[in-house]
Wavefront OBJ file of the C-alpha trace (Angstrom):
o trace
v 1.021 -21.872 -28.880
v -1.122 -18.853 -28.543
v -4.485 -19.707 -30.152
v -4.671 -16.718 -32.264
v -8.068 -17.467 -34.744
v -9.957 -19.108 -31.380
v -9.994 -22.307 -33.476
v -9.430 -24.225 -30.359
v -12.090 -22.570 -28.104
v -14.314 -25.551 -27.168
v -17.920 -24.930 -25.755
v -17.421 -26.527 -22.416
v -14.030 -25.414 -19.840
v -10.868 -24.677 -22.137
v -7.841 -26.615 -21.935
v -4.626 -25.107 -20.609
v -2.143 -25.816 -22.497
v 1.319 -23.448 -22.140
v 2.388 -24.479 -25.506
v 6.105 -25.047 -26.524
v 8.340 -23.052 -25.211
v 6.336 -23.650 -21.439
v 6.998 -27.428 -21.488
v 11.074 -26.280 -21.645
v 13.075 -27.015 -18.797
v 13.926 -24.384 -16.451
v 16.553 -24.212 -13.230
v 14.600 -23.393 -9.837
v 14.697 -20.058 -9.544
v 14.494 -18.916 -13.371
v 11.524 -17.618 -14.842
v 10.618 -18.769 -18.763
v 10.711 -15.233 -20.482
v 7.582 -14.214 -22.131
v 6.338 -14.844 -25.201
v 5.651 -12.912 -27.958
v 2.787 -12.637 -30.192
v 2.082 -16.150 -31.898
v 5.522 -16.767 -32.533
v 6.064 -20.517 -31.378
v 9.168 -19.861 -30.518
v 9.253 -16.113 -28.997
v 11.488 -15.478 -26.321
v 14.178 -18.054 -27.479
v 17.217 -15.688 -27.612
v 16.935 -15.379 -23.650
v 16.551 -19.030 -23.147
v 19.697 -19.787 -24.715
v 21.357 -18.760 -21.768
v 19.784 -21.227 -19.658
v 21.940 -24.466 -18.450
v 21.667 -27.345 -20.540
v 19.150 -25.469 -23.356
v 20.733 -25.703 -26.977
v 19.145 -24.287 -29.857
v 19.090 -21.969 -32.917
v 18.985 -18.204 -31.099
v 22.688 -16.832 -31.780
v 21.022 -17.877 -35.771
v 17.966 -16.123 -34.621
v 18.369 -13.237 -37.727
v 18.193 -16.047 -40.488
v 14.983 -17.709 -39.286
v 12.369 -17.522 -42.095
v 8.956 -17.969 -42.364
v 8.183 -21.309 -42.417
v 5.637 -23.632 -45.301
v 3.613 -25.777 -43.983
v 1.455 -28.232 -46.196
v -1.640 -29.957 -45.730
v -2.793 -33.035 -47.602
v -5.892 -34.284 -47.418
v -9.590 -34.574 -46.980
v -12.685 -36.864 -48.281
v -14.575 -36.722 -51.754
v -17.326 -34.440 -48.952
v -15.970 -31.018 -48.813
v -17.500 -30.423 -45.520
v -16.230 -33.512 -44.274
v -14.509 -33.493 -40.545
v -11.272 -34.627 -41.928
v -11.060 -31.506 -43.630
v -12.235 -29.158 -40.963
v -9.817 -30.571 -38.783
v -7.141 -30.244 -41.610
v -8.473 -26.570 -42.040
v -8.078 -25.848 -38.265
v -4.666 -26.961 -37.516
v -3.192 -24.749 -40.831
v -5.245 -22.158 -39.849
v -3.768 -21.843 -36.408
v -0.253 -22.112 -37.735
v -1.247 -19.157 -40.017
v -1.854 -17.154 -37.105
v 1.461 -17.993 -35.964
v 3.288 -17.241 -38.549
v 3.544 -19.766 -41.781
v 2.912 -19.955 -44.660
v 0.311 -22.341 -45.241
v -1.178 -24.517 -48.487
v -4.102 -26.559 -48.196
v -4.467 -29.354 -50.616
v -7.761 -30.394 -50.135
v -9.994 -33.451 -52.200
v -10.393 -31.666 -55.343
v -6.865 -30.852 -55.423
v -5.622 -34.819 -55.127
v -8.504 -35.890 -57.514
v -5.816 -37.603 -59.535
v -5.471 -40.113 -61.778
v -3.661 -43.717 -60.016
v -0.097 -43.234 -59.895
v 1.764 -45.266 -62.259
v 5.452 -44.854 -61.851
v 6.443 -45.674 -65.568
v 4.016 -43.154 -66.569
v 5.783 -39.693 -66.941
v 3.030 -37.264 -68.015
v 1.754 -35.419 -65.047
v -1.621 -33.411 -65.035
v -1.555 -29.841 -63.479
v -2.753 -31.057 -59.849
v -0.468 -33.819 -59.608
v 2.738 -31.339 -60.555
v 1.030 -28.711 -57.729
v 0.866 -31.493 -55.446
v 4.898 -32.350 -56.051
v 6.528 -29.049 -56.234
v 4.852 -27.551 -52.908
v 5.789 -30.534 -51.262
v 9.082 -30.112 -52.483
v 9.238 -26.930 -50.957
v 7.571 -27.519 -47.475
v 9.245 -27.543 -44.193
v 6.123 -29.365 -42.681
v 3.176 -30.967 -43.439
v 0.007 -32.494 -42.030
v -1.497 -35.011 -43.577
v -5.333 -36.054 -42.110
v -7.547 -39.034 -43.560
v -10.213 -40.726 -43.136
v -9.874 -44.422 -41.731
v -10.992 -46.892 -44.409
v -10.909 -50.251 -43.574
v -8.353 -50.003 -41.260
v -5.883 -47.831 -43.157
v -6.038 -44.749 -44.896
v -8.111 -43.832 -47.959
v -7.131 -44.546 -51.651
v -7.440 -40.258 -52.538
v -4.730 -40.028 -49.379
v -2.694 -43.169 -50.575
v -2.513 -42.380 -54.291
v -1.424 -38.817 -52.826
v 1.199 -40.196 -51.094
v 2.338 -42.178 -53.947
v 3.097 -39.091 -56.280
v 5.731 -38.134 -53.767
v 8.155 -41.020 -55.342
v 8.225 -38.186 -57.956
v 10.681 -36.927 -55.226
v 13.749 -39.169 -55.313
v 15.951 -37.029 -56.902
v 14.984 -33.937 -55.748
v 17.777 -31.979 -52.907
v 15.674 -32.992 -50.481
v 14.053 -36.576 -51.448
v 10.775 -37.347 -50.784
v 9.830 -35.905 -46.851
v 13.106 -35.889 -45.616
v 14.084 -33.230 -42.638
v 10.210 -32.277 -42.668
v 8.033 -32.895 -39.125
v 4.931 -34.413 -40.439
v 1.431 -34.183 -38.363
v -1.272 -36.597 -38.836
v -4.820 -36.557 -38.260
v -7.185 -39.911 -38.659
v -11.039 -39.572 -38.128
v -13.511 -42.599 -38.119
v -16.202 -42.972 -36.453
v -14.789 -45.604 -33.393
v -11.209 -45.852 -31.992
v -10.348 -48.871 -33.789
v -10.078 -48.366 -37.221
v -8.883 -44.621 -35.884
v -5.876 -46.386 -34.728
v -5.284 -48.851 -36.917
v -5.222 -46.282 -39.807
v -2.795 -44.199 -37.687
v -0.528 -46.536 -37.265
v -1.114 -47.508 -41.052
v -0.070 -43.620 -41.980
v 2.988 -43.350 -39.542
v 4.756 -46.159 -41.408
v 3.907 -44.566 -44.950
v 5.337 -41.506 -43.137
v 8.580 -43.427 -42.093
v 9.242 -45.073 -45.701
v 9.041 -41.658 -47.061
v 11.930 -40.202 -44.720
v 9.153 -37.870 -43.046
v 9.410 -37.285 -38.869
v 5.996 -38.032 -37.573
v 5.434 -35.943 -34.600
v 5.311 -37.270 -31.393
v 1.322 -37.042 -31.401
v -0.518 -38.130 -33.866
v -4.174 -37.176 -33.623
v -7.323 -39.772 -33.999
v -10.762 -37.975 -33.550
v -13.959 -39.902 -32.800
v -16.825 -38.751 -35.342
v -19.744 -41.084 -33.724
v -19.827 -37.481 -32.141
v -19.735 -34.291 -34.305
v -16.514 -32.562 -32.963
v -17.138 -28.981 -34.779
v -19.773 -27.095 -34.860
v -21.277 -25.435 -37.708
v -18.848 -22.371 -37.884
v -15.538 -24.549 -37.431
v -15.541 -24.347 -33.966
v -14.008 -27.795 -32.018
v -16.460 -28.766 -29.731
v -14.724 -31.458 -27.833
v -11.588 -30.722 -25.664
v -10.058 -33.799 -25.778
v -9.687 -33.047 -29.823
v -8.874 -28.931 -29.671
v -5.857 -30.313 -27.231
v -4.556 -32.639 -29.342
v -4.400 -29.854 -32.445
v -3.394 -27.591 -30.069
v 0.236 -29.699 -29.405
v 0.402 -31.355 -32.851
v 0.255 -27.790 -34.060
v 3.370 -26.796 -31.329
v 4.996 -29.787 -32.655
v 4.940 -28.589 -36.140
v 5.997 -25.022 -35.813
v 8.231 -25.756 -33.570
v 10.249 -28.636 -35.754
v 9.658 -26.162 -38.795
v 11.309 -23.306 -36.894
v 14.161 -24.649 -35.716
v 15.551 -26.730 -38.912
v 14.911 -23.606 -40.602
v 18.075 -22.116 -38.861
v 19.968 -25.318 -40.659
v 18.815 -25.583 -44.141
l 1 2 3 4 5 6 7 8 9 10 11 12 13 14 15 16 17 18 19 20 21 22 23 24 25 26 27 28 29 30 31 32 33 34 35 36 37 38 39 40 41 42 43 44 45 46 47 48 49 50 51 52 53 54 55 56 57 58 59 60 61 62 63 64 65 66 67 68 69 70 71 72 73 74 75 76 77 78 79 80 81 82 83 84 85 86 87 88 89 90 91 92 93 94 95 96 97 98 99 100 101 102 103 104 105 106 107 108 109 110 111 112 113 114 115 116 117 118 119 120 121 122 123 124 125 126 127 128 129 130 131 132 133 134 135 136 137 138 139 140 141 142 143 144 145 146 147 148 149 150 151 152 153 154 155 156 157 158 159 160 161 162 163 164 165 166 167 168 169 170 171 172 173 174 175 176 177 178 179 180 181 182 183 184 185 186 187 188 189 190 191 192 193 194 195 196 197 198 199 200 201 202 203 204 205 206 207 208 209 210 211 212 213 214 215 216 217 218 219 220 221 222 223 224 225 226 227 228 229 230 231 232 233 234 235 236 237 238 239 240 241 242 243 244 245 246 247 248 249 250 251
């Protein structure tokens, strides 16, 4: 995905990374066509002539623009779970979505209680953009060994969802971003979020992104300062757009 904000520029070597449509598989002999601006998927009419490549170009003309949402954050505003949060919806911005960010103050809810039906203005925000995203990414920070209570009682409004034409997360890719300061509660918490993702009916991507904060990985502007953690945005953003994209052409 072509890093159009520079979110991903790190302050040692970059990473190469060819994005999406470079990790495709080609016949020797055939040349991936070029891209296009940061359109994930650019160039994806001419690769549908390619052996053994099946995908939405002959619906190319009824692609939309894509909403992606991101949950998340810590009662800190500056925290890193939220920069990273920021980053990632930033970058899909530049390539072409529309993006909400639901930071803290926006989940400072009261504790879901299902028999309750009165909703306060944040918590009905919270449902109906959900309702109407084709993607989200959710980021936390790991608690204990699992996610925090402002991400969990999030997550728990989303039973509001049941009845709605498409219940709960269902058909959406969902990215999701842990940090804690050591890899084992970072993966622990992971893990913990993936199955939350699963009950809901979401699609976790393939990656799902831990970052290490015993080591400040932005700098003061936003910038990523490791590589190891721009890379892993890089392709959980790729994953995303690209899952948003294409079940676009079907829905």
């Amino acid at each position: 995905m072509d890093d159009l904000h520079g979110a991903f520029a790190t302050n040692g070597e970059g990473h190469n990374s060819e994005g999406l449509l470079a990790r495709r598989r080609v016949r020797p002999g055939q040349e991936l066509p070029a891209r296009s601006g940061g359109d994930p998927l650019g160039g994806l009419d001419a690769l549908s002539g390619l052996s053994g490549f099946t995908g939405p170009a002959a619906r190319h003309e009824r692609r939309r623009r894509p909403t992606i949402v991101g949950i998340g954050g810590t009662t800190r505003p500056d925290s890193t779970t939220l920069r990273a949060l920021d980053t990632v919806l930033r970058t899909m911005a530049g390539a072409g979505a529309e993006t909400v960010l639901l930071g803290s103050a926006d989940l400072d809810l009261p504790m879901y209680v299902p028999d309750r039906r009165e909703r306060t203005p944040a918590a009905r925000r919270l449902i109906s953009e959900v309702a109407r995203a084709d993607g989200l990414v959710i980021a936390t920070p790991g608690y204990h060994g699992g996610m925090s209570g402002l991400v969990k009682n999030a997550l728990d409004y989303l039973e509001d969802l049941r009845d709605a034409p498409r219940p709960y997360l269902d058909g959406r890719a969902v990215g999701l971003i842990v940090c804690a300061d050591g890899p084992q509660t970072a993966g622990t918490a992971l893990a913990t979020l993936r199955s939350s993702v699963h009950a809901l009916r979401g699609w976790p991507t393939p990656l799902g992104v831990s970052i290490d904060t015993s080591t400040p990985p932005f700098g003061p502007d936003g910038e990523v300062l490791d590589n190891r953690t721009a890379s892993h945005l890089e392709t959980l953003t790729d994953h995303i757009m690209g899952f948003a994209y294409a079940w676009s052409q079907v829905i």
